[in-house]
C-alpha positions, 0 to 999 in steps of 0.5 A, spaced: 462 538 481 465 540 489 473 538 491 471 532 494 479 530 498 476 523 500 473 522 493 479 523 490 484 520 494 479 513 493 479 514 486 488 515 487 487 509 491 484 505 486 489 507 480 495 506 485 492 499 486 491 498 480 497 499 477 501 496 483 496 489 482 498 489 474 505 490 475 505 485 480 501 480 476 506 482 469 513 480 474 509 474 477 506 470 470 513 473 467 517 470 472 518 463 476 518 467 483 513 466 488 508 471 491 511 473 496 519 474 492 514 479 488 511 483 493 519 483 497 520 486 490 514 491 489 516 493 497 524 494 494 520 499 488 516 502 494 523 504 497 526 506 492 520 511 489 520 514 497 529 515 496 528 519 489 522 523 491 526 524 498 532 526 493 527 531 490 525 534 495 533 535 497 534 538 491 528 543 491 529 545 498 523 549 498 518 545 495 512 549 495 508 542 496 510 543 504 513 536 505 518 535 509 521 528 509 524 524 515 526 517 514 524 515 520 518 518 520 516 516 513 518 509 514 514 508 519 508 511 516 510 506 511 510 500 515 503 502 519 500 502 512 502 496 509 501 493 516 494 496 517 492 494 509 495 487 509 492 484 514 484 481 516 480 485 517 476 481 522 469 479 521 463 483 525 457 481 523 456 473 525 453 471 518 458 471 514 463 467 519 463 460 516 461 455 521 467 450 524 463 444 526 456 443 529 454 443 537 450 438 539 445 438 545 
């Protein structure tokens, strides 16, 4: 089968949702936190996960994956992100919009 780096970076974005979606449902039935104090809490353990890979790369120096973190940078890609998959995508095709009343002639 051909390298397909779209194929793969859906089936990375799958399993990475997955695995976030059961921890967030775990700490959710596991606790008595709201929704949204879990994702704050799933968004404090996306942050921490950057400062460690962060350090990783300090440490290493010459990393032979190429990256080179820049806090300001990398946080604002982090928020576009999260930014761009936590809103609604607007609805295009007029079927699927549910009806608000009716107009009378």
């Amino acid at each position: 089968m051909p390298h397909d780096p779209a194929r793969e970076t859906e089936a990375l974005r799958a399993e990475l949702r997955q695995a976030l979606m059961s921890a967030f449902c775990n700490a959710l039935h596991n606790s008595q936190l709201s929704p949204l104090a879990v994702m704050e809490l799933t968004a404090e353990a996306v942050g921490a996960i950057y400062q460690e890979v962060v350090e990783a790369h300090r440490l290493d120096g010459d990393c032979p994956c190429g990256w080179r973190p820049s806090a300001e940078a990398d946080i604002e890609t982090l928020r576009a992100a999260l930014d761009s998959a936590a809103r609604p995508v607007p609805v295009t095709d007029l079927r699927l919009v549910r009806a608000a009343g009716r107009a009378w002639a």
